[in-house]
N, C-alpha and C positions, 0 to 999 in steps of 0.2 A: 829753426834754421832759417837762416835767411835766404829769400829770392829775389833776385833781379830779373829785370825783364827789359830791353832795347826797344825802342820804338823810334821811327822818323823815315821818312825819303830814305826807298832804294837806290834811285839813279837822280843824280845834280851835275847842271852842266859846269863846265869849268870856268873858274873863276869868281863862281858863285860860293856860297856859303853852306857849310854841311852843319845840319842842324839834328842833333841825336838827343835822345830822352833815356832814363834807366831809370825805370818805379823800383820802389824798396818794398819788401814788403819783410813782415816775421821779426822785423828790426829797425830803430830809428835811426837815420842819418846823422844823428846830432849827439848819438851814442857816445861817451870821452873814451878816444885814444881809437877809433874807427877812422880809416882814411879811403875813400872811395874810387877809386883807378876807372879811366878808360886807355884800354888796349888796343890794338890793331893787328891784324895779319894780312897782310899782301898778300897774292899771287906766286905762292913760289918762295918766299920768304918766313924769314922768324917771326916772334910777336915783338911789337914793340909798343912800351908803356908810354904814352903821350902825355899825361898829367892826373891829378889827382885834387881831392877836394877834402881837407879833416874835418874832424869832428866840428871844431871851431869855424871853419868855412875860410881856412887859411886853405891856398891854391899851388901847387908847383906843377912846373910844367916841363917837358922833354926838350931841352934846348935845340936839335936839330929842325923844332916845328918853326923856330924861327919868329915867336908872336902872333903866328897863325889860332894858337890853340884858345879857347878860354874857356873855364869848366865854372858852372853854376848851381846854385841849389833851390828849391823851394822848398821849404822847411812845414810848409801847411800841408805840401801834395806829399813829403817824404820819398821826393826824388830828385836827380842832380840831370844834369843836361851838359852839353857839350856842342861848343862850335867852332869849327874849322873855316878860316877865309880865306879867299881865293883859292879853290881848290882846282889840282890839275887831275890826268888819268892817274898820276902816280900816288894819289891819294886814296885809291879804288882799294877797298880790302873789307874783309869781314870785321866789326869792331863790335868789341864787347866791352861791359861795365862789370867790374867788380869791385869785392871788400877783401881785401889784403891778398888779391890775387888766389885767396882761396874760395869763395863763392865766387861763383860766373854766372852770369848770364846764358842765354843761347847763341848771342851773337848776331850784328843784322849785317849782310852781304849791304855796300853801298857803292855805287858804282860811277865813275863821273867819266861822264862819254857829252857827247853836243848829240 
């Protein structure tokens, strides 16, 4: 079975850049036909899928981010990363990494206040 795990800064001030981690473990990232999602939950709100990373390390991203997003991999550590630029409060939410939406992570609360 495979697990994820979020790691990075709780709280980032705004405008700055949110910089998240997801370790793989029980499974490799370079697995054919795996595509690796990070999610988001607001405050109050639905989840919404921000982008993702395949097996091949081709990248698609939630057009609402705007070019904000950009999803990476280390293929030595067998985990992918995630960065968010310019970030405001409305970027504040719990975000998680997963594999096809069906493993999760636990999620890490990030918060962006000044």
């Amino acid at each position: 079975q495979v697990q994820l795990k979020e790691s990075g800064p709780g709280l980032v001030k705004p405008s700055q850049t949110l910089s998240l981690t997801c370790a793989v473990s029980g499974g490799s990232i370079t697995t054919s036909a795996y595509a690796w999602s990070w999610i988001r939950q607001a405050p109050g709100k639905g989840l919404e899928w921000m982008g993702d990373i395949a097996y091949d390390g081709s990248t698609h991203y939630n057009p609402s981010l705007k070019s904000r997003a950009s999803i990476s991999r280390d293929m030595a550590k067998n985990q992918f990363s995630l960065q968010l630029n310019s970030v405001t409060p409305e970027d504040t939410a719990v975000y998680y990494c997963t594999l096809h939406q069906v493993d999760w992570g636990q999620g890490i609360q990030v918060t962006v206040s000044a």
